[in-house]
C-alpha positions as CSV (number, residue, x, y, z in Angstrom):
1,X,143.1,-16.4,-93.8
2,X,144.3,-14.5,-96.2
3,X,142.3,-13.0,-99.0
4,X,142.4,-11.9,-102.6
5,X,140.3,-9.5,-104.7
6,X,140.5,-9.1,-108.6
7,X,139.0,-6.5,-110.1
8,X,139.7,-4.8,-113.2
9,X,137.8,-6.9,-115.9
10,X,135.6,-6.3,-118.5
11,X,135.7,-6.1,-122.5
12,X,138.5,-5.0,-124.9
13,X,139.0,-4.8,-128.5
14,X,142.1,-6.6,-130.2
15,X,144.7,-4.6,-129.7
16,X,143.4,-2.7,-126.8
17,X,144.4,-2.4,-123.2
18,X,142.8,-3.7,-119.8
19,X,144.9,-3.2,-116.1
20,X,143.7,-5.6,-113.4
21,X,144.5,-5.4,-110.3
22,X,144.4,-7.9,-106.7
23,X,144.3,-6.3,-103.0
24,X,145.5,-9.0,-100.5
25,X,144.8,-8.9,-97.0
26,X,148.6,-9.2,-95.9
27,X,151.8,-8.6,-97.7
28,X,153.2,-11.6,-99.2
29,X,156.3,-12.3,-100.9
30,X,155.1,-14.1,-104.2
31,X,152.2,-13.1,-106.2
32,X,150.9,-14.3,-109.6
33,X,148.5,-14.2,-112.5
34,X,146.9,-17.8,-113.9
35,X,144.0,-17.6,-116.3
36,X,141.2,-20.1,-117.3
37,X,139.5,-20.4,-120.2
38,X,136.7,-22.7,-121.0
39,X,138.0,-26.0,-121.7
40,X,141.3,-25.3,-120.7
41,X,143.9,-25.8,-117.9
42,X,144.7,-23.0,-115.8
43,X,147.6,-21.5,-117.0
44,X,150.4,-19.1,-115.7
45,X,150.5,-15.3,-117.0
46,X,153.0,-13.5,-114.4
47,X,154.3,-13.6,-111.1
48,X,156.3,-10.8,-109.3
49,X,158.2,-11.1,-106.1
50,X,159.5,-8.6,-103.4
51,X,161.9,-6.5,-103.5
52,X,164.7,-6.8,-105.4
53,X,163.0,-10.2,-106.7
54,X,162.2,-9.4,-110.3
55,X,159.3,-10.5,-112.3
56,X,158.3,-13.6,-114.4
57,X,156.5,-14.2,-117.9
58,X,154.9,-17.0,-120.0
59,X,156.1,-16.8,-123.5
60,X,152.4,-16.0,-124.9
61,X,152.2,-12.6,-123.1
62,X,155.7,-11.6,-122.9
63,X,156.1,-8.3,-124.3
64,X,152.4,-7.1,-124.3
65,X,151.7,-7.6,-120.3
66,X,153.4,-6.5,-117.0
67,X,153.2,-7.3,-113.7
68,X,153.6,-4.6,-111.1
69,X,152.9,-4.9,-107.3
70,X,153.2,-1.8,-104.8
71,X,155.0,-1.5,-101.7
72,X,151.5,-2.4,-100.4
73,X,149.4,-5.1,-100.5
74,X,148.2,-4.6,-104.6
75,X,149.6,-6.1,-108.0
76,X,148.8,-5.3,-111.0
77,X,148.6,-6.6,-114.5
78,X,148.9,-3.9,-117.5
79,X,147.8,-6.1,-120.6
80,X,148.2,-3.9,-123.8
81,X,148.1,-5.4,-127.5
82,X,145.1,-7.5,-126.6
83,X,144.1,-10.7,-128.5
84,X,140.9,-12.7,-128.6
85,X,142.8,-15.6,-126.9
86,X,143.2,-13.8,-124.1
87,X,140.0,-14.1,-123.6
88,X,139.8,-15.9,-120.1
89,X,139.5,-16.2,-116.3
90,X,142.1,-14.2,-114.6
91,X,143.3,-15.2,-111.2
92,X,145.6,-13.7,-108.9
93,X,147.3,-16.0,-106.0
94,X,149.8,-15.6,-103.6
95,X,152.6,-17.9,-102.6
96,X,154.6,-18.1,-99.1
97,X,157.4,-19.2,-101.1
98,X,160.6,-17.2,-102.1
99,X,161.0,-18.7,-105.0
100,X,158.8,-17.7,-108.3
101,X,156.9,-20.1,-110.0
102,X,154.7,-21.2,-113.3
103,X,153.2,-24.0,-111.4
104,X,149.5,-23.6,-109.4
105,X,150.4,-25.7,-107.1
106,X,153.1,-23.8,-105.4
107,X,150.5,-20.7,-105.2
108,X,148.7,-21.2,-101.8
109,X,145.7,-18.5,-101.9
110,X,143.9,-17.4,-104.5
111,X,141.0,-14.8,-105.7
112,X,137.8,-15.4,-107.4
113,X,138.8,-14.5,-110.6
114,X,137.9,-11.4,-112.9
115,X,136.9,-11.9,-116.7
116,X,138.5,-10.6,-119.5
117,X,137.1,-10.7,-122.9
118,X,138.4,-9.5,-126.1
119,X,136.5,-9.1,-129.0
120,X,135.4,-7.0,-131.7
């Protein structure tokens, strides 16, 4: 099966800076950030494809995050200009599908989850 490892995590100031990052056991096409937050749905953050792919954002972290994956089997998430509601769950997850998406359910593996708080 394949498998998915966040690390990364931990506390941040507003306005500071965390980089996360997900090993999978195989290379695939898709991958993606959700986050949870108590309460609350899991939402989409950022999904990245293959080559020549591109990359994806939710409005609420567009210009302050960026998703990054190697030509090996890790992805990253740079998240600069932090705010307390960011504050959350962060999962990464993997879809066989060529096509990027917002929705969880088109993501078919997915980590355990790092936390990220920000506060002061």
């Amino acid at each position: 099966q394949v498998q998915l490892v966040e690390s990364g995590g931990g506390l941040a100031q507003p306005g500071g800076s965390l980089r996360l990052s997900c090993a999978a056991s195989v290379f695939t096409l898709i991958m993606g950030w959700f986050r949870q937050a108590p309460g609350k749905e899991r939402e989409f953050v950022a999904a990245v494809g293959g080559i020549g792919v591109g990359t994806y954002y939710s409005d609420s972290v567009k210009g302050r995050f960026t998703i990054s994956r190697d030509n090996a089997k890790t992805m990253y998430l740079q998240m600069n200009s932090l705010r307390p509601d960011d504050t959350a769950v962060y999962y990464c997850a993997t879809s066989v599908k060529p096509t990027i998406s917002s929705e969880p359910g088109e993501y078919n593996f997915w980590g355990q989850g790092t936390q990220v708080t920000v506060s002061s």
